[in-house]
C-alpha positions as CSV (number, residue, x, y, z in Angstrom):
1,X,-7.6,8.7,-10.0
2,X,-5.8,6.4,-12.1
3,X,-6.8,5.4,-15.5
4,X,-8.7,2.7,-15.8
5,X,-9.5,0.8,-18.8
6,X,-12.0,-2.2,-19.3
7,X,-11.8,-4.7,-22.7
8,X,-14.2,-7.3,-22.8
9,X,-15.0,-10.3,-25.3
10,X,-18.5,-11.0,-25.8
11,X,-20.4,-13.9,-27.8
12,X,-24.5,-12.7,-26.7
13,X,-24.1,-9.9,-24.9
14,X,-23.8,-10.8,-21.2
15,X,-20.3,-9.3,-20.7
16,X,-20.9,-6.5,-22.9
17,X,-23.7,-5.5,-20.2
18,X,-21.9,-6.5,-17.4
19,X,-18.9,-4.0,-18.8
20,X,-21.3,-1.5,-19.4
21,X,-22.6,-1.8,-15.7
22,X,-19.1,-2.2,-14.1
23,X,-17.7,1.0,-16.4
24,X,-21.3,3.5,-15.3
25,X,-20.6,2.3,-11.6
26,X,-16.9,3.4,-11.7
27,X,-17.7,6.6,-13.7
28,X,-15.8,5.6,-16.5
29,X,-16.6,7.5,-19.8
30,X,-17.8,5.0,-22.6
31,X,-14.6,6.0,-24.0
32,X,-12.9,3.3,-21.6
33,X,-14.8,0.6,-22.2
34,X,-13.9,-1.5,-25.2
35,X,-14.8,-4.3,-26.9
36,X,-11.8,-5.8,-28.1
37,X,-13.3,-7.5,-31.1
38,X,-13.6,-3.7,-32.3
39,X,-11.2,-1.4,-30.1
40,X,-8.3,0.4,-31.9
41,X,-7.4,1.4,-28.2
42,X,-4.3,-0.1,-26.6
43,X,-4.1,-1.4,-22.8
44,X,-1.0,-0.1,-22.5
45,X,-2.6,3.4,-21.9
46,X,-4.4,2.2,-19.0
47,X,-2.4,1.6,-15.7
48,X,-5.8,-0.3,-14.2
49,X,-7.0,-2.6,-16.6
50,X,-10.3,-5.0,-15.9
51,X,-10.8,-7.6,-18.5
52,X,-14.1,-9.6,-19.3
53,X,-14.8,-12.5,-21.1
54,X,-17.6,-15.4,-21.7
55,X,-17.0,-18.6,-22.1
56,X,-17.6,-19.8,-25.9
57,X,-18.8,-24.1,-25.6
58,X,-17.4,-25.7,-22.6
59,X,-15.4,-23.6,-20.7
60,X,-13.4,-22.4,-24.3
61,X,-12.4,-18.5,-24.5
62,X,-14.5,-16.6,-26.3
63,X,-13.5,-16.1,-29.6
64,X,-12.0,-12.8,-29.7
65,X,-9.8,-13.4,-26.7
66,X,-7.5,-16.2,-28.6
67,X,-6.4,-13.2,-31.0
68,X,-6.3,-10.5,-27.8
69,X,-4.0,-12.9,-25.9
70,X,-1.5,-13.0,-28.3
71,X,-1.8,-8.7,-29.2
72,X,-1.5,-8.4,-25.1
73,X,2.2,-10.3,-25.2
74,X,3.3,-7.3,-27.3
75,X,1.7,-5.0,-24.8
76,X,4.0,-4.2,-21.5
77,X,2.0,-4.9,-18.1
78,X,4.7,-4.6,-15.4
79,X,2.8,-2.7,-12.6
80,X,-0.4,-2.9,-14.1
81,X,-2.9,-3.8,-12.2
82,X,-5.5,-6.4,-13.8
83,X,-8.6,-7.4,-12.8
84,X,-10.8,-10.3,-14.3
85,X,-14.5,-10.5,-14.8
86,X,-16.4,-13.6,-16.5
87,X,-20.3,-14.8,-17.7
88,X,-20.9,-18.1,-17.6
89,X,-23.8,-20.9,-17.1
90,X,-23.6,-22.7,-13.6
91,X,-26.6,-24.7,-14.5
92,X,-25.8,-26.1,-18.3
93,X,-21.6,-25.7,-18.0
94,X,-21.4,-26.8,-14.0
95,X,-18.1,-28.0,-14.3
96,X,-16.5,-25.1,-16.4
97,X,-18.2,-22.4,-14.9
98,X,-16.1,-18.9,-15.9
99,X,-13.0,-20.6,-16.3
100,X,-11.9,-18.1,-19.1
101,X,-11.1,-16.2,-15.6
102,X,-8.5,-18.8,-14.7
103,X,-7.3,-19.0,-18.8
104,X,-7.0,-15.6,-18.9
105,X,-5.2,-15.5,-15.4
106,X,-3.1,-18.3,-16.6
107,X,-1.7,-16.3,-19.9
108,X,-0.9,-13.3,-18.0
109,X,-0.1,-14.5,-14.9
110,X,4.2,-14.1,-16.3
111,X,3.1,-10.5,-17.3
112,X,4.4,-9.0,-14.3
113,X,0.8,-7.2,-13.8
114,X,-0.9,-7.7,-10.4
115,X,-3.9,-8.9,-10.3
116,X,-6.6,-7.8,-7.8
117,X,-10.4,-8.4,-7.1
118,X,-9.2,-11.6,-6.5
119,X,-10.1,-13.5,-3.3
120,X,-14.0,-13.6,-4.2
121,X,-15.5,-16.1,-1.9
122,X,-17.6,-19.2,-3.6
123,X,-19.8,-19.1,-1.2
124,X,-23.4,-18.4,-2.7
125,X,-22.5,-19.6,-6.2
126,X,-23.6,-23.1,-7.7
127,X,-21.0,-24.7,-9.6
128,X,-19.1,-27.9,-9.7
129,X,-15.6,-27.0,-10.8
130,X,-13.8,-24.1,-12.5
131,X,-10.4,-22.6,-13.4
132,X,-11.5,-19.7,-12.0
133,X,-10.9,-21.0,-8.4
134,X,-7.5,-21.2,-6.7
135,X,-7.0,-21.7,-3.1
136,X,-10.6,-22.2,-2.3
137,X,-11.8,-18.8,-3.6
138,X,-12.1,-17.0,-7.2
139,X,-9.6,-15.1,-8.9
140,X,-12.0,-13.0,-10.3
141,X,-15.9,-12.2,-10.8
142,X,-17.8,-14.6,-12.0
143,X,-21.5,-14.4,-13.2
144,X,-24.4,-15.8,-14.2
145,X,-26.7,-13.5,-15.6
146,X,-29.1,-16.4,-17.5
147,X,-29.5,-18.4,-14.5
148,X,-28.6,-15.9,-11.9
149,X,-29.2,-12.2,-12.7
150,X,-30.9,-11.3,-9.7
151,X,-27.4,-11.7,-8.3
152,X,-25.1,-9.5,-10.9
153,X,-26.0,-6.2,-9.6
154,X,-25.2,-6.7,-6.2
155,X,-22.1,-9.5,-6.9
156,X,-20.5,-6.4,-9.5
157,X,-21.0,-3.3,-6.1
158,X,-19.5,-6.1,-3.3
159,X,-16.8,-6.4,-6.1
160,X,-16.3,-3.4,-6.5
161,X,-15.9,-2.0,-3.6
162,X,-13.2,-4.5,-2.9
163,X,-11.0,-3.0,-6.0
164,X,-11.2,0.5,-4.8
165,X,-9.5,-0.4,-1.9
166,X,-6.8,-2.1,-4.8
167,X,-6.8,0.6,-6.8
C-alpha cells in the first residue's frame, strides 16, 4: 500500500477528530497523522497525502494553513495524489460553508498533484454557497460536525471508499 500521510489545521478540534477518524479507518499509525501547527514531518514523504482544515471567521483558512501553504510551495507534489477534507458551520456560515476546501484546492491546484475524493455530490448537505463546489459537486469532504454530526461517520466511510478506488 502506498504511503499515506494526513496534516490537518484545527482551531476547536473538529478536524483534529475528523483526522483522527479518517486516519483509524484507513489503518494509519498515529505516526501519519499530523497536525501541522506541531509536525516536524514533511509531505514530501508521503506519495498520498489528505489534508484537513476548518474554516477560522467567515470562510478564512485556519490559521496554521496561511504558514503551511507557503512551506508546501517548497515541497515537490508532482504525482502526488491529494485529497481535501473540511469542518465547517452550514447553519451560522451558510454562504462559506468549507471553502478552505476550494482555497486550499486553489493554492495547489499548479502543484502538479492530483487531486481525488473529489466529485462528492451536494446532495444531503445544507448550504448556500461555497468554494468548495465546482461543477455542481465538491472537491472535497465537507462536514459539519456541530450542526450535523450524526452525518460525519457515515459522510467520512462513503468517502472513503471512493479514495480506495483512487488510491
Amino acid at each position: 500500500m502506498k504511503k499515506i500521510g494526513i496534516f490537518y489545521g484545527s482551531s476547536t478540534g473538529n478536524t483534529e477528530e475528523v483526522a483522527k477518524l479518517i486516519g483509524e479507518k484507513l489503518g494509519l499509525s498515529s505516526e501519519d497523522v499530523h497536525d501541522i501547527y506541531r509536525t516536524k514531518a514533511s509531505p514530501a514523504d508521503y506519495e498520498i497525502l489528505l489534508f484537513g482544515s476548518s474554516p477560522t471567521g467567515a470562510g478564512d483558512l485556519q490559521d496554521d494553513w496561511e504558514s503551511f501553504l507557503v512551506a508546501l510551495k517548497s515541497v515537490n507534489l508532482e504525482g502526488k495524489k491529494v485529497a481535501l477534507f473540511a469542518c465547517g458551520d452550514s447553519a451560522t456560515f451558510s454562504d462559506t460553508f468549507c471553502d478552505t476546501i476550494g482555497k486550499i484546492y486553489e493554492a495547489l491546484k499548479s502543484s502538479g498533484c492530483e487531486f481525488i475524493g473529489t466529485g462528492v455530490s451536494t446532495e444531503g448537505y445544507s448550504f448556500d454557497d461555497s468554494e468548495a463546489v465546482i461543477d455542481d459537486t465538491f472537491i472535497g469532504l465537507p462536514l459539519d460536525p456541530d450542526n450535523e454530526g450524526n452525518l460525519t461517520e457515515s459522510r467520512v466511510d462513503a468517502w472513503l471508499e471512493k479514495l480506495k478506488t483512487e488510491f
